[in-house]
N, C-alpha and C positions, 0 to 999 in steps of 0.2 A: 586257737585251735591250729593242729597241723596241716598244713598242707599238702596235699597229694600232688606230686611232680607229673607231668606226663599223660595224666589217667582225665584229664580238663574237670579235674574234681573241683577248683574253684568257678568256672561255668556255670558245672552241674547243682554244686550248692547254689546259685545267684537266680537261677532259670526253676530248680525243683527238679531238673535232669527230665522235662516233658512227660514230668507224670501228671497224673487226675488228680493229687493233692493241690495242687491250685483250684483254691475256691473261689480266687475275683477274678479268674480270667483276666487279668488287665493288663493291656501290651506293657513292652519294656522297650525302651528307645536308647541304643546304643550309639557313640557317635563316635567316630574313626577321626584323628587329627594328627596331620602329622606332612611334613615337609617333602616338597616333592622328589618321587622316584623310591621311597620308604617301603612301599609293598602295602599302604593300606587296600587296595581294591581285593588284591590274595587275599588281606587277611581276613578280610569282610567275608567273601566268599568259601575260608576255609570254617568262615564263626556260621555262617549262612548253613554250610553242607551237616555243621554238626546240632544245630539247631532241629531243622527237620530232620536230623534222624534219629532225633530225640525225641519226636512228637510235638514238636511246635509249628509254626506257620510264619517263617520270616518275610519280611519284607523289605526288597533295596530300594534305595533311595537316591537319585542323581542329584548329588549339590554341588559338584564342582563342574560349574556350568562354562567357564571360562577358559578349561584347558581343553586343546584340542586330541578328543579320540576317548574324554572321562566318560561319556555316558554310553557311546559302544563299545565299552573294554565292561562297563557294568553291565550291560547287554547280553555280552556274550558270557558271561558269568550267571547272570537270574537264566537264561536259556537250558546251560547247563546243567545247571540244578533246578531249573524248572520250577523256578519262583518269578512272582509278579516285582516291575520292579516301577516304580515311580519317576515320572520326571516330566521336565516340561521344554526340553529343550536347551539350547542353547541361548546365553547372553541375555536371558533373564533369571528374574528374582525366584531360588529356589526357598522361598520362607514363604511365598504369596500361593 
């Protein structure tokens, strides 16, 4: 099928664009990976802003527990968009 440029029509095909046609409710877990200074935390929180405002309920998640300033740079992004965000701190295991 074609793809829609611009319009995040491959998103909105993957998620159902937060309509009520999802019948199993069942989250989706996204995971961002990529080399430091790349822009993953933007792009999280630009996939985050479009998310709910599509009728979802995202959730951020602190896993790079190691670098200093990753989980208040994700802070101050779930604040913004006024999403809950997960974490447990610094310098331990975000899998536990």
């Amino acid at each position: 099928s074609k793809r829609e440029r611009g319009s995040g029509g491959a998103i909105a095909g993957l998620f159902g664009g937060g309509s009520s046609n999802n019948k199993s409710n069942r989250p989706y877990t996204i995971v961002f990976v990529g080399i430091n200074g790349v822009g993953k935390s933007t792009s999280l929180a630009k996939i985050a802003y479009y998310l709910k405002s599509n009728g979802c309920s995202p959730l951020l998640a602190a896993c790079d527990t190691f670098r200093s300033g990753a989980v208040e740079q994700l802070n101050v992004h779930a604040k913004c968009l006024d999403v809950p965000l997960y974490h447990k701190g610094y310098a331990k295991d975000p899998s536990a």
